[in-house]
Every structure is written in structure tokens, then in C-alpha cells.
C-alpha positions in Angstrom: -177.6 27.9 -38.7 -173.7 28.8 -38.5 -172.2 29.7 -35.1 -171.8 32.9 -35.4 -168.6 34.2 -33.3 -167.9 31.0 -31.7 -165.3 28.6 -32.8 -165.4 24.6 -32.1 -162.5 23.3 -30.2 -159.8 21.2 -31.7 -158.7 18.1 -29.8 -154.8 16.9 -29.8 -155.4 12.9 -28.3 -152.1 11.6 -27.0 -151.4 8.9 -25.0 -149.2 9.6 -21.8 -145.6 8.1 -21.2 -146.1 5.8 -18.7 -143.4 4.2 -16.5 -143.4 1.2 -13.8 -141.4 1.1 -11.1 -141.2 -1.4 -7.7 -140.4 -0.4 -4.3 -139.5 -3.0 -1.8 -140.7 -2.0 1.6 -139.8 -2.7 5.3 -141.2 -6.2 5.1 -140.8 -8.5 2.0 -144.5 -8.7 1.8 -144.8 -5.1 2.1 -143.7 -4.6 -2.1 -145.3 -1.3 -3.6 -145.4 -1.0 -7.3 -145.6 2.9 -8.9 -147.1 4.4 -11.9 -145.9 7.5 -13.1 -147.7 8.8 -15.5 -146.0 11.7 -17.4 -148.4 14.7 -18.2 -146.3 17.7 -18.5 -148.0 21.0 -19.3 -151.1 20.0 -17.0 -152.1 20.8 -14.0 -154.0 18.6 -10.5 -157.0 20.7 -12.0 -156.8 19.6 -15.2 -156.7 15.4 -14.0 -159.8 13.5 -13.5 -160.0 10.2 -12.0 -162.6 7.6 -11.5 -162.5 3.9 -9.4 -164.9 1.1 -11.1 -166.0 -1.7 -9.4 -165.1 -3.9 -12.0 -161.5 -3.2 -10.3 -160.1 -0.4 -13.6 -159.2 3.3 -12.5 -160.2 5.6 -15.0 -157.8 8.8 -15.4 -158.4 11.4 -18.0 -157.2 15.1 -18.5 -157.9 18.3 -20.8 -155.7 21.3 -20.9 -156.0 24.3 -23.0 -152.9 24.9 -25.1 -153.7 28.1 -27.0 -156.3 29.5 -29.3 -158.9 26.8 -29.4 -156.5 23.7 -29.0 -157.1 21.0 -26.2 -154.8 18.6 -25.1 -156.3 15.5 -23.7 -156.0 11.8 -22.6 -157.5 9.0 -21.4 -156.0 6.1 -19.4 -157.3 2.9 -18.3 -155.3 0.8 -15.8 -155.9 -2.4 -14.5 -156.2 -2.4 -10.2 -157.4 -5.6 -9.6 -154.4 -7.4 -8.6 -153.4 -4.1 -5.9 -155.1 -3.6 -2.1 -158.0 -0.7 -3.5 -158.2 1.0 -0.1 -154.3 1.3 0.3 -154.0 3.3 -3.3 -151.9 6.3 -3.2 -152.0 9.3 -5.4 -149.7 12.6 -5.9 -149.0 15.1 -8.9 -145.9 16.8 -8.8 -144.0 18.8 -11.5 -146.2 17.4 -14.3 -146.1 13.9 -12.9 -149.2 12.1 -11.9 -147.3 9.2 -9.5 -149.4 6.3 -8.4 -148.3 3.9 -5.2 -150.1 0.5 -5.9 -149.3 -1.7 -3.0 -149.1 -5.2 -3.9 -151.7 -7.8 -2.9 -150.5 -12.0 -1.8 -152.7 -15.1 -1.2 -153.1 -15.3 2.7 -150.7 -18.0 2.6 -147.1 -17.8 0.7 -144.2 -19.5 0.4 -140.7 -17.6 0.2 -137.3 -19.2 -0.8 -135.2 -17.4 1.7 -131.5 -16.0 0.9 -128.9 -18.6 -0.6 -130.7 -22.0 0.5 -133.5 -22.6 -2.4 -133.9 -26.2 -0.7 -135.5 -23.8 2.8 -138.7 -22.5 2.3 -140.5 -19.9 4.8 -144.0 -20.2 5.5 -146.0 -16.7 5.6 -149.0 -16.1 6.9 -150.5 -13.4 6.2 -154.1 -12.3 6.4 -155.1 -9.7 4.0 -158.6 -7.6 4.5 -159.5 -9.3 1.1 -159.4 -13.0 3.1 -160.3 -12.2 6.2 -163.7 -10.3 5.4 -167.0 -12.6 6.0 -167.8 -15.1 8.8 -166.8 -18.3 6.7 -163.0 -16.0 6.1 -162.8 -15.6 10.1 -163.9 -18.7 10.9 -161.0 -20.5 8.3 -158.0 -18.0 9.2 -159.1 -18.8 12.9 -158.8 -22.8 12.1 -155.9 -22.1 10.0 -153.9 -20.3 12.8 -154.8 -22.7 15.5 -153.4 -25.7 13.1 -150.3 -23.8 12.7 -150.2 -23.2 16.3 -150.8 -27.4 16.8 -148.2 -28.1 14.1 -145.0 -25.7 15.8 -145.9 -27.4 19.5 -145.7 -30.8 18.1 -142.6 -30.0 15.8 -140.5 -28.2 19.0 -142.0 -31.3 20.8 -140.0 -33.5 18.2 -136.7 -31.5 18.5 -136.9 -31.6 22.3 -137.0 -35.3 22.0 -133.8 -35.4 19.8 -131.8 -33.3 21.9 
């Protein structure tokens, strides 16, 4: 059997120019990293996107470019490493932009300015480590031992002044 008056679609595959970018934010800890992902031609319509569990986003795209010729794509990016729930996403004049903010361990250590000898403790609790009774129960004990630590340390200086 021939299909009669109807034509099969040809397919261009490309692969989109991607560029990375970092954006510091208000607070050192507060780092944001953007995709853009060049698509020119297309449209919002035109741009699928799909979050897997297994921590990959999934973003594909068709668009009709004449007389039985489709443009299309299909990106996989790794999110693992970025907070899921803060994921950002905006097309704009052909541009499919991507705000990825950054994820630290609860607990990190920053060399601060000029002095690589002074380090800053950060504490930060994250929705990823503070999520489960066992979480609570260890960010609780870990702030009251900071708490302990600071009294006896200002303790110490008192003594010396």
C-alpha cells in the first residue's frame, strides 16, 4: 500500500549551542549557575521539558521549517548537583535560559578575602539535610555544639583581656 497524497516528514537533528554562565548572588552561598540554551526559530510552544527522578531534565523541541521539514532536538542535562525545587525557567527571543541554584554540604568552609591562613565556618542547613527525624535531630545537636563551642571560646577571650 503507498500513501497516497500524504508525504512523510523529514527530520533536520541538531544539537543546540549551549552556554554556562555563574551568577553570584546577595550571599556567597547564594551562587546561581545559568543555562542558555540557544534555539532560535522556535517557539515556548514548540519546547518540551521533563524532570526524572534519577535527577536529569529532559528538554526536547520540533518546529516546522517549511514544506515537510522539522527541526528538532533533544537535550539531556545533568540536575543533580542543583536545589530541584529552586529551578528556574524562561524563553525569551529564541533563548531557553535556565537558573540552576547551586547546592553546599550543610557545613562549609570559606577562605575569606586576603587572609588564606582565616577560615570562616558556614552553616548552613539546606532542605536536602534537614529533611527526616535523624536530619533534625543532627542539625539540632550540631547547632547546640556550635552554640557550646562560641560561649566557651568568648569565655576564653574574656579571660585574656
Amino acid at each position: 500500500m503507498k500513501n497516497e497524497g500524504r508525504s512523510e516528514s523529514l527530520y533536520d537533528d541538531f544539537e543546540p549551542y549551549c552556554e554556562w554562565k555563574k551568577q553570584n548572588g546577595a550571599s556567597i552561598l547564594d551562587e546561581v549557575d545559568i543555562l542558555e540554551i540557544h534555539l532560535q526559530g522556535f517557539k515556548k510552544e514548540d519546547v518540551k521539558s521533563e524532570m526524572r527522578k534519577d535527577g536529569m531534565l529532559y528538554i526536547s523541541g520540533e518546529h516546522p521549517m517549511g514544506k515537510n521539514q522539522i527541526k528538532r532536538f533533544n537535550k539531556k542535562i545533568d540536575v543533580s548537583k542543583y536545589e530541584i525545587k529552586g529551578i528556574e525557567a524562561q524563553f525569551e527571543g529564541g533563548k531557553l535560559q535556565l537558573r540552576l541554584p547551586c547546592t553546599y554540604p550543610p557545613i562549609t568552609f570559606l577562605t575569606i578575602g586576603m587572609y588564606p591562613n582565616y577560615k570562616a565556618l558556614i552553616l548552613r542547613l539546606s532542605h536536602k539535610f534537614v529533611k527526616g527525624t535523624t536530619s533534625s535531630a543532627m542539625a539540632l545537636a550540631l547547632l547546640l555544639l556550635l552554640g557550646v563551642f562560641m560561649y566557651k571560646y568568648l569565655q576564653c577571650i574574656s579571660i585574656q583581656n
